[in-house]
N, C-alpha and C positions, 0 to 999 in steps of 0.2 A: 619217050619222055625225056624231058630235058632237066641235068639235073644243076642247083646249083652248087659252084664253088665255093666254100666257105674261105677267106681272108685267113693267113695262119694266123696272123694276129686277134683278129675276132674269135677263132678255134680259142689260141691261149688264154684269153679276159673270159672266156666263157667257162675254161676249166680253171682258172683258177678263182671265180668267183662262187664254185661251187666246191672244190675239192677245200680240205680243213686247212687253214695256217699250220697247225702244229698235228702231226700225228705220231703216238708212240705205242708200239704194241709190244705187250709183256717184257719191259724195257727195265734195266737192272744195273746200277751204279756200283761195282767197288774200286773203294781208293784206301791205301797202304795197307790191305789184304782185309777189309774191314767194307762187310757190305750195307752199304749207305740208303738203298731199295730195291725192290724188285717185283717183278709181274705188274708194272703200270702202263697201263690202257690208258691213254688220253685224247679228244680230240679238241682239238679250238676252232671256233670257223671265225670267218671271216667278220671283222666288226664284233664280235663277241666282246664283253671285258670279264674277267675272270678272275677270283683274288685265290693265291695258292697260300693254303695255311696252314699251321699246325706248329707242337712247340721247337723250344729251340736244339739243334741239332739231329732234327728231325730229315733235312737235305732240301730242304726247299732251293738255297742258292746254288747248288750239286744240282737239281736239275734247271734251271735257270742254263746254268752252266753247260749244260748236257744240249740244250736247246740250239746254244751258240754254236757248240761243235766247239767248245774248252777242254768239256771232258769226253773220253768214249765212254759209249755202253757196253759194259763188259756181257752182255746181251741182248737180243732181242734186235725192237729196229726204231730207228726214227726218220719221220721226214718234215721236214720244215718250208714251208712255202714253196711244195713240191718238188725241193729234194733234198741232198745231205745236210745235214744242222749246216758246216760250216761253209758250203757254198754261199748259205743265206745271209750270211752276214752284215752283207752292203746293203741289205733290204730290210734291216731290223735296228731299230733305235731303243737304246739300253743307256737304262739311267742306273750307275751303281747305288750301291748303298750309300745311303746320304755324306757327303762329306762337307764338315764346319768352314767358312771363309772367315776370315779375320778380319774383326771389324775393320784393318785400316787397307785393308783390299781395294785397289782402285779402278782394279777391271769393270766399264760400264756393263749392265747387263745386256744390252745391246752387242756387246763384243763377244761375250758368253756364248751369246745365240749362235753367232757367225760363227764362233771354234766346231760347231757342231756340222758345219758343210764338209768338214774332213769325216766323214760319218765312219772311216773303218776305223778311226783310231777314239771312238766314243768320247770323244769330248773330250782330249789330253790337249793340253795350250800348244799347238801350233798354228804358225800363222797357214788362213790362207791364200795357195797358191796366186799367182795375179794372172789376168788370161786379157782378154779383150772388152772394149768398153760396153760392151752388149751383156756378155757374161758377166761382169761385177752389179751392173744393172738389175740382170737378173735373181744375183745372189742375193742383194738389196731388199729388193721387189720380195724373195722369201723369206727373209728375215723380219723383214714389216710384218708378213701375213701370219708368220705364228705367234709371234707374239701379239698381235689382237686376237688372233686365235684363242690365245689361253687369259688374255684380258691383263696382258702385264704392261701395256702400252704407256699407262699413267708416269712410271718410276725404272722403264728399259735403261734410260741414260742416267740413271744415278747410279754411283760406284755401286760394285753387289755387296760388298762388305758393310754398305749403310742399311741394307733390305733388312726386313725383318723376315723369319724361317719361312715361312707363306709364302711371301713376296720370292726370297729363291728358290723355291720348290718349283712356282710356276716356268720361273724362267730358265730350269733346268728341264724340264717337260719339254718345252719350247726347243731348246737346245737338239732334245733325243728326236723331233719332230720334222726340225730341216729340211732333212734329206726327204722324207716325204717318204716315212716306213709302210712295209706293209705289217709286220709286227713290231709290235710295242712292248716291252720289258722292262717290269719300274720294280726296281731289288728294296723294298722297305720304303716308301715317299711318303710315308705318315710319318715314321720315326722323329722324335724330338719334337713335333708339331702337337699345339696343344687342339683341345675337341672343336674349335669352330674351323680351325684351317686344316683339319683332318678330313672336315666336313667338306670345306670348299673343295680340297684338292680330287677330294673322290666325286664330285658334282662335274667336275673339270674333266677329268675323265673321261665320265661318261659322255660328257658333252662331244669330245675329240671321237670318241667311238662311233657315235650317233653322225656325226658330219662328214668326216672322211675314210667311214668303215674298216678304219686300224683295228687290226685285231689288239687286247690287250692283256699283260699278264700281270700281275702286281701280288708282289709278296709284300703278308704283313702278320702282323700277328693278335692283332684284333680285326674281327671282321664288323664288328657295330658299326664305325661311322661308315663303312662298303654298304649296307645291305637294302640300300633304298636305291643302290645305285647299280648292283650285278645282276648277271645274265646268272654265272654259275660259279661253282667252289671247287680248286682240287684241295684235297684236305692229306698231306701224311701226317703218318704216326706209326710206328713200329716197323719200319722198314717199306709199308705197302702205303697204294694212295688210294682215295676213293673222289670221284669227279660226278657232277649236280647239283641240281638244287638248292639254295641254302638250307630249305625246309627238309630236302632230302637225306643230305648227309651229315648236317649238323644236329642232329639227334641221337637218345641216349643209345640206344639200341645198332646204329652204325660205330659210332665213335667206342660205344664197349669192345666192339668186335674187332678194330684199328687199334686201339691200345692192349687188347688182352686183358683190359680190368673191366668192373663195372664203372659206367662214366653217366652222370645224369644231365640232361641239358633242359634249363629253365627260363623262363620268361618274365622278365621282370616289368614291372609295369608301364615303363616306360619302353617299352618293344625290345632294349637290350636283351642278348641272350647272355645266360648265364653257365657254366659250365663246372662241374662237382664231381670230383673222383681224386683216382690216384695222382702222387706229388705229380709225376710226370705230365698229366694233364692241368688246367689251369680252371683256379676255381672261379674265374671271370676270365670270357674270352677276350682277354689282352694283357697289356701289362709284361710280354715275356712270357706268358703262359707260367708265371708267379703262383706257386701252391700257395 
């Protein structure tokens, strides 16, 4: 019998269309002798979008971090698009946490985009490199496509300092998008955004997940305007994390057992969840997780 060769190429898109974006197993952060979490189990797969939640200093951006291969895991193990966090790095597009442009900013958003082809240095303003007329072509050619990707084509060439927070939210997605990730990591993109462009930007998302199978991670700290839009939830709170469902883990009976208090989670009429307990937990899932 004749058998055939498989392409190693074909071998690799086949294992990594199946093996997870992110995995971590009983995985354990401390920094300045103060442990941040431990024993988390996570998987991501592929095209997934997933919002990590929970209140503030709870280490969501610690393992964000952990992911990148910033920080070690003082145990346990991770792998990242099949292998160490920081080899992954040229294959993952990271939007920090939101930072203000000044209205009189004259950077077109269009130029924005383009800082983003330096992908290992995430979006810090250097020029880029100049190569051959094929190549600037080509860089062109992807800079066009994300941004109608994320629907910012209208207002690309107007300075970013005139945008309104929506407007540079998208074309900072755009930016993380360039290089053409296989993970996505958006540290807070709701932040300062009022409820219609919280809405869009979570719409947008999933849209980017749906089309070019980015896997995606997004810290936030309300999950309402996510939840018409996620696959699943990692949720910390006391050190530990708990990953699924939204229906699964954001109820009272998980969330008491993550904080160590009683914690009650409720439905407001309008589908919003609501969340009741101790200060540390948030008596509405948002806001800063504000008692």
């Amino acid at each position: 019998m004749t058998r055939t060769r498989l392409d190693p190429g074909l071998r690799r898109s086949r294992r990594e269309a199946t093996e997870p974006a992110v995995a971590l197993r009983d995985a354990a952060v401390r920094l300045g002798g103060r442990e941040i979490f431990r024993g988390v189990d996570i998987d991501v797969g592929r095209g997934e979008f997933i919002a990590v939640l929970g209140p503030n200093g709870a280490g969501k951006s610690t393992l964000m971090r952990a992911i990148l291969g910033l920080v070690p895991l003082s145990s346990g193990s991770a792998r990242v698009l099949g292998g160490p966090p920081a080899q992954a790095r040229g294959e993952i597009g990271y939007l920090p946490q939101r930072r203000a442009f000044d209205h009189g900013m004259r950077v077109r958003g269009v130029d924005l985009v383009r800082l983003g082809l330096d992908g290992a240095r995430w979006g810090v303003p250097l020029a880029v490199s100049s190569g051959a007329r094929d190549r600037r072509r080509a860089e062109r050619s992807k800079v066009t496509e994300v941004i109608e990707l994320v629907g910012a084509g209208a207002y690309a060439e107007r300075p970013i300092g005139e945008l309104s927070g929506g407007e540079q939210q998208r074309l900072l997605i755009a930016q993380a998008l360039v290089r053409e990730p296989r993970l996505l990591i958006l540290d807070e993109p709701l932040d300062s955004l009022d409820l219609p462009n919280q809405a869009t930007v979570a719409a947008l998302v999933r849209r980017v997940c749906t089309s070019t199978g980015v896997a995606v991670l997004l810290v936030a700290h309300d999950v309402n305007p996510l939840l018409a839009y996620l696959d699943r939830v990692i949720y910390l709170a006391g050190g530990r994390a708990m990953a699924g469902a939204v229906d699964e883990v954001i109820t009272g009976p998980r969330l008491s057992a993550l904080y160590g208090a009683p914690i009650e989670v409720l439905r407001a009429r309008d589908g919003r969840l609501v969340v009741v307990g101790q200060p540390e937990a948030p008596h509405h899932h948002g806001h800063r997780h504000e008692a």
